[in-house]
PyMOL Python script that loads the backbone (N, CA, C, O; Angstrom):
from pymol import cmd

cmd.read_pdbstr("""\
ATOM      1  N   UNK A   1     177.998 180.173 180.179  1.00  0.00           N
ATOM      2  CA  UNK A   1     177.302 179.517 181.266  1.00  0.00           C
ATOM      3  C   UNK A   1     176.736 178.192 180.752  1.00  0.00           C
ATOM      4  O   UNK A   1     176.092 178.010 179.719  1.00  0.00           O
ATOM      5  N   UNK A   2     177.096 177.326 181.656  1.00  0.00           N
ATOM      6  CA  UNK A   2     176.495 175.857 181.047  1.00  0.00           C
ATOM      7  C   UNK A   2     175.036 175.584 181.421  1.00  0.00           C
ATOM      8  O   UNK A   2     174.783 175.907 182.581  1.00  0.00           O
ATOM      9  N   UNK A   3     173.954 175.041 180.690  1.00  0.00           N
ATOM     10  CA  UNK A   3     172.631 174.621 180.333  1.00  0.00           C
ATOM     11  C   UNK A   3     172.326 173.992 181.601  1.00  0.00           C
ATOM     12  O   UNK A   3     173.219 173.169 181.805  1.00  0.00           O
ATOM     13  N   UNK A   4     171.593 173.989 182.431  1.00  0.00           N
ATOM     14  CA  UNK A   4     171.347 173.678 183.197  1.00  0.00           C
ATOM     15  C   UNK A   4     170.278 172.420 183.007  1.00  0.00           C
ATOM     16  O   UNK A   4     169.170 172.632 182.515  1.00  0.00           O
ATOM     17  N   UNK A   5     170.719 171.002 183.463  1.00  0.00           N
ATOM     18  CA  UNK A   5     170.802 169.473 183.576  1.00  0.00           C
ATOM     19  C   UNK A   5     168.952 170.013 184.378  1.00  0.00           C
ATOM     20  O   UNK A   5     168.625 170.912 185.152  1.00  0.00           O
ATOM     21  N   UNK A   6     168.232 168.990 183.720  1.00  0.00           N
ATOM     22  CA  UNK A   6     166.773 168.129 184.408  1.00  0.00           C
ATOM     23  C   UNK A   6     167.175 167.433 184.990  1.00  0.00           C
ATOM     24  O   UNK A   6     168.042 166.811 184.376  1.00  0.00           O
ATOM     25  N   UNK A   7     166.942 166.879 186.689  1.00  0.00           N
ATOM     26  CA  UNK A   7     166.628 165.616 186.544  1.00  0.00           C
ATOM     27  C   UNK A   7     165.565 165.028 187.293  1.00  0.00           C
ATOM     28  O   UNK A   7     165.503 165.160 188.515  1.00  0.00           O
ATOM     29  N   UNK A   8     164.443 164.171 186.408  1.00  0.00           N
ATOM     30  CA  UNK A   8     163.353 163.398 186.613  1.00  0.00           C
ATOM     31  C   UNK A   8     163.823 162.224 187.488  1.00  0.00           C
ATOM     32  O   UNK A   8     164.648 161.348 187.228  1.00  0.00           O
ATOM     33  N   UNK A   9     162.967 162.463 188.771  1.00  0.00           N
ATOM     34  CA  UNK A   9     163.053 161.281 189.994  1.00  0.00           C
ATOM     35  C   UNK A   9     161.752 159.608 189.022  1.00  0.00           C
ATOM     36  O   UNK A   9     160.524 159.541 188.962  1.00  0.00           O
ATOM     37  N   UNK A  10     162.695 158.747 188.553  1.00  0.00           N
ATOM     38  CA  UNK A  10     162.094 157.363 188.008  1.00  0.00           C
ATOM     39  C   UNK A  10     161.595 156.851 188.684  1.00  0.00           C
ATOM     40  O   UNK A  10     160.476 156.399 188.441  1.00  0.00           O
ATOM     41  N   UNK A  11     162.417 156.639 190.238  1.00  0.00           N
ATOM     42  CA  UNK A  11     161.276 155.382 191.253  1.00  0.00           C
ATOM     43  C   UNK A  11     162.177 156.526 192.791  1.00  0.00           C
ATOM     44  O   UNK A  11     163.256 157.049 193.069  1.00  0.00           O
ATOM     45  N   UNK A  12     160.248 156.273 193.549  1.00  0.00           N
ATOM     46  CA  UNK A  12     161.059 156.869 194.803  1.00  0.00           C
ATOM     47  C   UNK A  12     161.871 155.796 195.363  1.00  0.00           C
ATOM     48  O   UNK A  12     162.068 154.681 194.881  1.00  0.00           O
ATOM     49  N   UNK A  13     162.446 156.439 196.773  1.00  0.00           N
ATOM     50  CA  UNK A  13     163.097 155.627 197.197  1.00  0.00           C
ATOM     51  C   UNK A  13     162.017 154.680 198.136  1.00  0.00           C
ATOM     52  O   UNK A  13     162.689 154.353 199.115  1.00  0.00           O
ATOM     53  N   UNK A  14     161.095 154.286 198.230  1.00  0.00           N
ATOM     54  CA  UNK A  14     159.966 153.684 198.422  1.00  0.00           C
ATOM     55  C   UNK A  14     159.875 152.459 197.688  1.00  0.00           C
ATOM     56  O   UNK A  14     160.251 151.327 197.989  1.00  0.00           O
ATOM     57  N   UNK A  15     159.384 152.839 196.811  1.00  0.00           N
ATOM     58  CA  UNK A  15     159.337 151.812 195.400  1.00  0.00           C
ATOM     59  C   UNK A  15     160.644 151.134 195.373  1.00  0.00           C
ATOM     60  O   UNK A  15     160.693 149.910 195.251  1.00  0.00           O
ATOM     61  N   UNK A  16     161.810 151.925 195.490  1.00  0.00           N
ATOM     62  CA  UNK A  16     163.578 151.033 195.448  1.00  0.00           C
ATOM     63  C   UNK A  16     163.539 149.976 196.578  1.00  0.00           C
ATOM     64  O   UNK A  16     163.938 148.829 196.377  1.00  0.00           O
ATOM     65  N   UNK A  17     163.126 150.322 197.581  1.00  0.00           N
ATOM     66  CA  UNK A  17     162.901 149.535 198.910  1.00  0.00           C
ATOM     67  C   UNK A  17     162.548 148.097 198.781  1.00  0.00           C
ATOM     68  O   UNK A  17     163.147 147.069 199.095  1.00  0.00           O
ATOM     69  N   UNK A  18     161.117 148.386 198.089  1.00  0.00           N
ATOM     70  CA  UNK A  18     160.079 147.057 197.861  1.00  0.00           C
ATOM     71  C   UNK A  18     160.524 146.753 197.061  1.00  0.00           C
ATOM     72  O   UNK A  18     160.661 145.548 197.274  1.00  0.00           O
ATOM     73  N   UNK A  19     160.963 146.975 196.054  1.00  0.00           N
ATOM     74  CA  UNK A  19     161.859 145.828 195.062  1.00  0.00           C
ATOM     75  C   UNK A  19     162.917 145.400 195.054  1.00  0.00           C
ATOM     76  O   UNK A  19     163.296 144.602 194.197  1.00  0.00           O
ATOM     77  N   UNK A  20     163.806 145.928 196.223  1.00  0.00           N
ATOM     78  CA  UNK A  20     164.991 145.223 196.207  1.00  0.00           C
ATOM     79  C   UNK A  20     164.686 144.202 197.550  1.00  0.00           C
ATOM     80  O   UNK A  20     165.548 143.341 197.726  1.00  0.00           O
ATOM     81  N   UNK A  21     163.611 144.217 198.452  1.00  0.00           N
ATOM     82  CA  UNK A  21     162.953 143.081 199.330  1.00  0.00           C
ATOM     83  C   UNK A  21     162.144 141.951 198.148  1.00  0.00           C
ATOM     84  O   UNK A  21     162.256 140.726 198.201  1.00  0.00           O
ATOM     85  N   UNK A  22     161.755 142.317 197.654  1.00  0.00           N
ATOM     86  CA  UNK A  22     160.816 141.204 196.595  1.00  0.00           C
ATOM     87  C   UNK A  22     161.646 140.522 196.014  1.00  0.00           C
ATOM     88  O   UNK A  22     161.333 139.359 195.763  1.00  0.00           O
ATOM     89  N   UNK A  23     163.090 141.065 195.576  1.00  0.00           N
ATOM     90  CA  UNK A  23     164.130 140.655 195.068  1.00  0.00           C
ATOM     91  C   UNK A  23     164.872 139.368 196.151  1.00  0.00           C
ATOM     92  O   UNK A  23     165.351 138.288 195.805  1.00  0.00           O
ATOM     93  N   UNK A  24     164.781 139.796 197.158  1.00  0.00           N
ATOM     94  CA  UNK A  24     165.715 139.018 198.173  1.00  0.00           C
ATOM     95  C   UNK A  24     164.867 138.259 198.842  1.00  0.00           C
ATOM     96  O   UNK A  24     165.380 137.591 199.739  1.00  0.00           O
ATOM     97  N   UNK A  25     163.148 138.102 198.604  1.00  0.00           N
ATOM     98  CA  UNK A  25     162.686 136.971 198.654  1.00  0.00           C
ATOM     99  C   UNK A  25     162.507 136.167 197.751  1.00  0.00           C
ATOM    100  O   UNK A  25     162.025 135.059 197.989  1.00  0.00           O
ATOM    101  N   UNK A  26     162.894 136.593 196.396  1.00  0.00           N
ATOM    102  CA  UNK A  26     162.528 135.979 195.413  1.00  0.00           C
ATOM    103  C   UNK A  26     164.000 134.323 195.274  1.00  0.00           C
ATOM    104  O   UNK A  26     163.956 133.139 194.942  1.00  0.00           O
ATOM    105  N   UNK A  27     165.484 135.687 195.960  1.00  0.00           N
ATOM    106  CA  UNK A  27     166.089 134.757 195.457  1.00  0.00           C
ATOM    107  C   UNK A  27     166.517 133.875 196.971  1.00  0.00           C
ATOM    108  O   UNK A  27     167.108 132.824 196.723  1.00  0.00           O
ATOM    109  N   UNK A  28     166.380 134.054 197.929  1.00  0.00           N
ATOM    110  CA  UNK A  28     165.329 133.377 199.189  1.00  0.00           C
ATOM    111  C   UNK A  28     165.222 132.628 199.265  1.00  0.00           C
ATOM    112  O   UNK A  28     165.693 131.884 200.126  1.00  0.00           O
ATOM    113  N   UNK A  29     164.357 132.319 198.177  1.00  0.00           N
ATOM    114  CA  UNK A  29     163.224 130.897 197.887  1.00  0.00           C
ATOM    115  C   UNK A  29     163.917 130.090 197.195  1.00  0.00           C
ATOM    116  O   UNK A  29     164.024 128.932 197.600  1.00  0.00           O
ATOM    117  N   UNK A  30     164.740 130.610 195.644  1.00  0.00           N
ATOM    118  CA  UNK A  30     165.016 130.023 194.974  1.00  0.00           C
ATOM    119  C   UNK A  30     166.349 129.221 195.445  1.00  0.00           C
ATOM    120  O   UNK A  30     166.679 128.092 195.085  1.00  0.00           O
ATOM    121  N   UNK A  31     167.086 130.153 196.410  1.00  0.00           N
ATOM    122  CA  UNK A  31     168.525 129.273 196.975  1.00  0.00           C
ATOM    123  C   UNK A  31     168.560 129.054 198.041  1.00  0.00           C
ATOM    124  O   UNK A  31     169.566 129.267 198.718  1.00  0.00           O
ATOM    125  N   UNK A  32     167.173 128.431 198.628  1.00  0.00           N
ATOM    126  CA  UNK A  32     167.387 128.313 200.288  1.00  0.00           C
ATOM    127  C   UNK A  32     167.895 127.300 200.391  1.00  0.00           C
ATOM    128  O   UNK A  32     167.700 126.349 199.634  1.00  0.00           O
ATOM    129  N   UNK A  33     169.044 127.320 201.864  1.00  0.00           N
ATOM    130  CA  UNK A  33     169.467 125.852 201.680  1.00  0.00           C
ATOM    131  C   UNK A  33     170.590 125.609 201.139  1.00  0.00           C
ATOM    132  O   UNK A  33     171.313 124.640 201.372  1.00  0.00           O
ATOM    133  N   UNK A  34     170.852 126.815 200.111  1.00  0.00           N
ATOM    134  CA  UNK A  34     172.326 126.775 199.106  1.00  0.00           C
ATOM    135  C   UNK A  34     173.434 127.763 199.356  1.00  0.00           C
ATOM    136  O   UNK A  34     173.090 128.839 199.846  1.00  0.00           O
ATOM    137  N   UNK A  35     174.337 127.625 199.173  1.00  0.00           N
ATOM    138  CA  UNK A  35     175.528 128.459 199.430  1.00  0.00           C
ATOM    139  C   UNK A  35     175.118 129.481 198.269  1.00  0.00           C
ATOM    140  O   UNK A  35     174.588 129.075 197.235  1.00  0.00           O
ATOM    141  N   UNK A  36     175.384 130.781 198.493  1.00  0.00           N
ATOM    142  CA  UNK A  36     174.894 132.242 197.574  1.00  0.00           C
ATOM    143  C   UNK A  36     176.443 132.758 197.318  1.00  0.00           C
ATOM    144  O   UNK A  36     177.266 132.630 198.225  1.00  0.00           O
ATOM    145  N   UNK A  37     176.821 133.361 196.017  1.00  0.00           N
ATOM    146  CA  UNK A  37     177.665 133.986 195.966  1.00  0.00           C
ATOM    147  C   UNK A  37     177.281 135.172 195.252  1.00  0.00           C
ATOM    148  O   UNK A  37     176.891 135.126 194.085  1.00  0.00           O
ATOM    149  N   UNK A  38     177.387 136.305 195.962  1.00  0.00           N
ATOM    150  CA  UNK A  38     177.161 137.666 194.897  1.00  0.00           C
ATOM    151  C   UNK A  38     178.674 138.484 194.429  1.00  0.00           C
ATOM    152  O   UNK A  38     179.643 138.681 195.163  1.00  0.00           O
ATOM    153  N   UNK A  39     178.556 138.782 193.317  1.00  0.00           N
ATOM    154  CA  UNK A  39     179.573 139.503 192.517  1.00  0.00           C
ATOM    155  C   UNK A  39     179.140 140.844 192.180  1.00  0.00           C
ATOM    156  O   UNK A  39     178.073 140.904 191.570  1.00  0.00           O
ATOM    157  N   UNK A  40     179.764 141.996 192.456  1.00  0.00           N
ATOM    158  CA  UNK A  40     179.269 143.082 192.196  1.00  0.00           C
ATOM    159  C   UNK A  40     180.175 143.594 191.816  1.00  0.00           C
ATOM    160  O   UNK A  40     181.330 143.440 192.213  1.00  0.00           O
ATOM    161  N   UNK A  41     179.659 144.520 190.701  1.00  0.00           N
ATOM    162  CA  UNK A  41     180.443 145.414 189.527  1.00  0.00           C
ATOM    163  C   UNK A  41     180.649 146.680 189.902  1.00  0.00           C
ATOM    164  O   UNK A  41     179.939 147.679 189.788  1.00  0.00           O
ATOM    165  N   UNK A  42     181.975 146.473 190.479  1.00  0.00           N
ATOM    166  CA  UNK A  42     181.871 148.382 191.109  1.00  0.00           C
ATOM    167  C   UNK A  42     182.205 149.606 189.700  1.00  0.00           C
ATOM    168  O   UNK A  42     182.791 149.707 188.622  1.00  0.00           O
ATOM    169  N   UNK A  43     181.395 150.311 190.616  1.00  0.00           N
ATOM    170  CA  UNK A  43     181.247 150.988 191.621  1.00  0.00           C
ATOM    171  C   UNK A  43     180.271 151.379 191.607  1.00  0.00           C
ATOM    172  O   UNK A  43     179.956 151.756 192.736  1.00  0.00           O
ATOM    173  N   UNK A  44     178.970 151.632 190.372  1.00  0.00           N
ATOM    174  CA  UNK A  44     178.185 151.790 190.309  1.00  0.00           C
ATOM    175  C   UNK A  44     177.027 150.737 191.124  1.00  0.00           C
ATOM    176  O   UNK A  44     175.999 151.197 191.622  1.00  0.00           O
ATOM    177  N   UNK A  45     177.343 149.410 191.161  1.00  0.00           N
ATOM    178  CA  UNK A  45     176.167 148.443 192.012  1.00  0.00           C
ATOM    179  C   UNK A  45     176.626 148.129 193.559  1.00  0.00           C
ATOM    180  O   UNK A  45     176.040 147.235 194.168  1.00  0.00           O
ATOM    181  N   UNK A  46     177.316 148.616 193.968  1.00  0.00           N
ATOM    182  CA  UNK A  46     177.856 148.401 194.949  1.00  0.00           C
ATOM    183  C   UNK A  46     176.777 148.938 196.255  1.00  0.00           C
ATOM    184  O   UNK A  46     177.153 148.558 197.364  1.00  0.00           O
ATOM    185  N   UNK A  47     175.740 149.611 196.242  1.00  0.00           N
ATOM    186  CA  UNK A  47     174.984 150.346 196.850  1.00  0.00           C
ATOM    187  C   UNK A  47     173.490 149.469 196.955  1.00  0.00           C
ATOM    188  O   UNK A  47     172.780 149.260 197.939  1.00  0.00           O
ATOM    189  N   UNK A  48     173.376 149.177 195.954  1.00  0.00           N
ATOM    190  CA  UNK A  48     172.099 148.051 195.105  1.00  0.00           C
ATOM    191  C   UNK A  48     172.922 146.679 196.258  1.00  0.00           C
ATOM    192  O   UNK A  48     172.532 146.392 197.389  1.00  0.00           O
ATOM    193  N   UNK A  49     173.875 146.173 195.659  1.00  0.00           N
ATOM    194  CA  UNK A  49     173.963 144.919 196.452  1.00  0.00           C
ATOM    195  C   UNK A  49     174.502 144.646 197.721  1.00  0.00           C
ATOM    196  O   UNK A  49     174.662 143.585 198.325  1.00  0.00           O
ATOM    197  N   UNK A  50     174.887 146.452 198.161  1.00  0.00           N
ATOM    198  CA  UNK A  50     174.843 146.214 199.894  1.00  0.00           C
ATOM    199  C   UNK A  50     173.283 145.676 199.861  1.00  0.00           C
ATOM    200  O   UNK A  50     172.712 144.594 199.728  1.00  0.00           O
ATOM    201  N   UNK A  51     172.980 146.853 200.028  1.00  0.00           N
ATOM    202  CA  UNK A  51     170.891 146.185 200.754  1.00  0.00           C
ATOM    203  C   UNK A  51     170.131 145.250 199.938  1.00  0.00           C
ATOM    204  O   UNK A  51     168.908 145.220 200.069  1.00  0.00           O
ATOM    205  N   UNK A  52     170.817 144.356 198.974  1.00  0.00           N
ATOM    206  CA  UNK A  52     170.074 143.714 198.829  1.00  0.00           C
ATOM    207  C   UNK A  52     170.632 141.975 199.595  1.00  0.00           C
ATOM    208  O   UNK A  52     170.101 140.871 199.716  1.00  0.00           O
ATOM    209  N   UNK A  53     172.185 142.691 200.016  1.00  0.00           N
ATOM    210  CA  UNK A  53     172.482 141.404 200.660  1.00  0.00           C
ATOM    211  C   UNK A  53     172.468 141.394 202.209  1.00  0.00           C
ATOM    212  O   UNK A  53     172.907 140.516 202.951  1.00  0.00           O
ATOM    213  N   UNK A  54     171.707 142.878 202.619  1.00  0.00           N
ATOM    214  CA  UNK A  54     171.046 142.859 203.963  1.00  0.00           C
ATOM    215  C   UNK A  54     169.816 142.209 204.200  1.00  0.00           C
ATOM    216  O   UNK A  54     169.566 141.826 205.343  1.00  0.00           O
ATOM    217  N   UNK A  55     168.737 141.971 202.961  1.00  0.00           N
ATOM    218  CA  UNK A  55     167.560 141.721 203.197  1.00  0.00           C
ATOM    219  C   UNK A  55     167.661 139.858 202.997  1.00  0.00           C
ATOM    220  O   UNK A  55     166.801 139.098 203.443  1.00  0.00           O
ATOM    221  N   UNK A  56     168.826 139.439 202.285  1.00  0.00           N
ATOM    222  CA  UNK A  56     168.577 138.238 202.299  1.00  0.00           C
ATOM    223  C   UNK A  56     168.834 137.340 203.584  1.00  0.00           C
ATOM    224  O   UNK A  56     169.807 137.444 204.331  1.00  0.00           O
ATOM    225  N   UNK A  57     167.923 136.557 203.689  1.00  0.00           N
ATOM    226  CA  UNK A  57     167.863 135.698 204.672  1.00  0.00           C
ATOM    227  C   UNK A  57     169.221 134.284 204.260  1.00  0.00           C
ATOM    228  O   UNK A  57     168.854 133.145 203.969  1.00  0.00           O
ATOM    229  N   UNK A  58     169.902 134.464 204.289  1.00  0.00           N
ATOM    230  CA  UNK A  58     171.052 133.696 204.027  1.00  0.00           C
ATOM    231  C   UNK A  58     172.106 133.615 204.379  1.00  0.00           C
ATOM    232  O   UNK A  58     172.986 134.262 203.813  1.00  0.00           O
ATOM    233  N   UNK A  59     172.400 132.726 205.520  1.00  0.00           N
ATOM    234  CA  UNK A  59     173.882 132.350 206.594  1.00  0.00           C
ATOM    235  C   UNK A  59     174.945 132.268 205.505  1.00  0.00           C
ATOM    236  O   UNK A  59     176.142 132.466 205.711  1.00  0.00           O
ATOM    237  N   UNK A  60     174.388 131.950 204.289  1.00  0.00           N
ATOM    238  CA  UNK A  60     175.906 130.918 203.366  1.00  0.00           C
ATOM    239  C   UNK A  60     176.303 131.965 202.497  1.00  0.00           C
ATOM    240  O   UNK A  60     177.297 131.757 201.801  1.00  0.00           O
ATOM    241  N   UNK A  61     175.466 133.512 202.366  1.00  0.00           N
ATOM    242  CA  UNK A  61     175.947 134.235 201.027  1.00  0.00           C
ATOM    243  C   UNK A  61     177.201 134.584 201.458  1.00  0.00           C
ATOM    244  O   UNK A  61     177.531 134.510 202.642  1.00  0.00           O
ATOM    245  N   UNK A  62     178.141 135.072 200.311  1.00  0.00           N
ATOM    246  CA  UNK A  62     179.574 135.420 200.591  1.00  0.00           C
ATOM    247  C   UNK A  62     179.430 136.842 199.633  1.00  0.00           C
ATOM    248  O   UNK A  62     178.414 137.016 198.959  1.00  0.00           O
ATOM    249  N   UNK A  63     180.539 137.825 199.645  1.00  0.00           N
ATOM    250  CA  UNK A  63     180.082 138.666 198.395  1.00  0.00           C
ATOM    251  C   UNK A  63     181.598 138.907 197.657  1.00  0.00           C
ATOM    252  O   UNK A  63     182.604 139.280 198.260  1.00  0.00           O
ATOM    253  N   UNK A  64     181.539 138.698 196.662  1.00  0.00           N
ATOM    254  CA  UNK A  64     182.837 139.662 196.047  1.00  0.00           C
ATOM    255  C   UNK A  64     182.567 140.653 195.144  1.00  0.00           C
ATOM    256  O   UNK A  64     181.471 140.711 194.587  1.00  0.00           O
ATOM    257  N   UNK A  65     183.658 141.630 194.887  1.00  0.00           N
ATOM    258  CA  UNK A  65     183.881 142.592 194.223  1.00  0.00           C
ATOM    259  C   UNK A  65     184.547 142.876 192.956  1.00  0.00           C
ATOM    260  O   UNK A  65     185.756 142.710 193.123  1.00  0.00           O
ATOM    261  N   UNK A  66     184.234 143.293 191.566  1.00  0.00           N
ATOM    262  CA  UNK A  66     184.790 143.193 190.327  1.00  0.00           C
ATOM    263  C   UNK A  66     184.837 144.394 189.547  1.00  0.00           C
ATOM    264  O   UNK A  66     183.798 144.768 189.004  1.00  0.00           O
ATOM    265  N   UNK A  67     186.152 145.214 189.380  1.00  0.00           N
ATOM    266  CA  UNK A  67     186.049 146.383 188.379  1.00  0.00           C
ATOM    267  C   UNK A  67     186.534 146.003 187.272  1.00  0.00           C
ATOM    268  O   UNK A  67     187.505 145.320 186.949  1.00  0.00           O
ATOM    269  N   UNK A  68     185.433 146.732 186.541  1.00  0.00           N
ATOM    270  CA  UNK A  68     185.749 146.469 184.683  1.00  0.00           C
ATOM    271  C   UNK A  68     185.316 147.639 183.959  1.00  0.00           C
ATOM    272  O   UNK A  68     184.341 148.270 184.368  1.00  0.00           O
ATOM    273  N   UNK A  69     186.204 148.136 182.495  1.00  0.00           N
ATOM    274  CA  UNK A  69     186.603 149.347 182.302  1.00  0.00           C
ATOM    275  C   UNK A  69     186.341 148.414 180.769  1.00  0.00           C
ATOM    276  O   UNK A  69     186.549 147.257 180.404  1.00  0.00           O
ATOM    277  N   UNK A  70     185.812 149.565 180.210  1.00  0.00           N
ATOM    278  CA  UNK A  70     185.822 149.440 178.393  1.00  0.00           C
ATOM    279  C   UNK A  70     187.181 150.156 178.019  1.00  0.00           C
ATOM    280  O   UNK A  70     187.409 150.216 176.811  1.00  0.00           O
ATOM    281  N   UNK A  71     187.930 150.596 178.700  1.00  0.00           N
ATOM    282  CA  UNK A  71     188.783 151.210 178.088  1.00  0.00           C
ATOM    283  C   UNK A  71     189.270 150.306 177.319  1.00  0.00           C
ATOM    284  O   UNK A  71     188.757 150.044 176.231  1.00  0.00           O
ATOM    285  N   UNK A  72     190.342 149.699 177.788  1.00  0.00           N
ATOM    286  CA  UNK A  72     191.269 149.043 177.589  1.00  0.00           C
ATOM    287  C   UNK A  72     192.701 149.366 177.834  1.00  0.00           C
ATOM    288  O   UNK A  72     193.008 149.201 179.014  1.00  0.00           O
ATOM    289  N   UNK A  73     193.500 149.706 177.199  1.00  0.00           N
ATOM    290  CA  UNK A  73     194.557 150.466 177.224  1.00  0.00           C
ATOM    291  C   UNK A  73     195.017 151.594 176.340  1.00  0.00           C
ATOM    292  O   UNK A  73     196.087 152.047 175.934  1.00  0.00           O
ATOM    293  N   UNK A  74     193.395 151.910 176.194  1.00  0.00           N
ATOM    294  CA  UNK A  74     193.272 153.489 176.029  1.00  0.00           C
ATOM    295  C   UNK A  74     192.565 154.659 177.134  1.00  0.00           C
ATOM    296  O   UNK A  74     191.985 154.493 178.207  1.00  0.00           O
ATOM    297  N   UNK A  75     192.831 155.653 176.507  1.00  0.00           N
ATOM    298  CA  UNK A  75     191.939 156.542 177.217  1.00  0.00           C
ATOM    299  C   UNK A  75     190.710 157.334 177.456  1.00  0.00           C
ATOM    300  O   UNK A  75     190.291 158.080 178.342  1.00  0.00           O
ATOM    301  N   UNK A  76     190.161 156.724 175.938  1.00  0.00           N
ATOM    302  CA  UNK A  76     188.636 156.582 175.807  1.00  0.00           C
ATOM    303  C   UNK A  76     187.759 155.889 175.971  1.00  0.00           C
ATOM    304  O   UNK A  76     187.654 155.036 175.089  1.00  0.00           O
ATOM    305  N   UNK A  77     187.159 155.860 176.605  1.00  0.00           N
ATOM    306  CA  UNK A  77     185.839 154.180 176.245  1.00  0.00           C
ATOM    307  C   UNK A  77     185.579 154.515 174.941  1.00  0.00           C
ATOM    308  O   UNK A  77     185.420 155.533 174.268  1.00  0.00           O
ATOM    309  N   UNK A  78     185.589 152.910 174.760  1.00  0.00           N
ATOM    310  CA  UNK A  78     184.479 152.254 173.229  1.00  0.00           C
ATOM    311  C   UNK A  78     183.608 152.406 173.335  1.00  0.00           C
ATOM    312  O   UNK A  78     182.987 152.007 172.350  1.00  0.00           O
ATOM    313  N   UNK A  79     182.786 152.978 174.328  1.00  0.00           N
ATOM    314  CA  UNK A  79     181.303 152.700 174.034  1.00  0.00           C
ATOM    315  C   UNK A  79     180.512 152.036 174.938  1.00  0.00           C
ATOM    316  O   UNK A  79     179.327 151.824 174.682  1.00  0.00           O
TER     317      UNK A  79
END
""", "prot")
cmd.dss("prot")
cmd.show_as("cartoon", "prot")
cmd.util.cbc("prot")
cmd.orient("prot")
């Protein structure tokens, strides 16, 4: 029988909320006015930079998408 996994909740989903808004005023401010391009590293951020490119106030952001693998052309990750 396998060991049965903890797992400790780090930030509610409360706390995730307000910082990914503080985030999208932060960068708001800093590129108002400017064309935004977000790049997201799937598959793991893909969730993070939906809502954080809901909260931004920005007509010009565009988003793309990028998978990348340590493998290489093996079948282990390096690390």
């Amino acid at each position: 029988m396998e060991k049965e996994e903890k797992i400790r909740v780090l930030f509610s989903e409360e706390e995730i909320e307000k910082r990914v808004s503080e985030l999208a005023e932060e960068i708001g401010r800093d590129y108002a006015g400017k064309e935004l391009h977000l790049v997201c590293i799937l598959k793991g951020a893909a969730p993070f930079m939906c809502e954080l490119a809901k909260k931004l106030n920005n007509p010009g952001v565009s988003m793309d998408f990028m998978a990348v693998s340590s493998y290489g052309s093996q079948t282990q990750s390096s690390g």
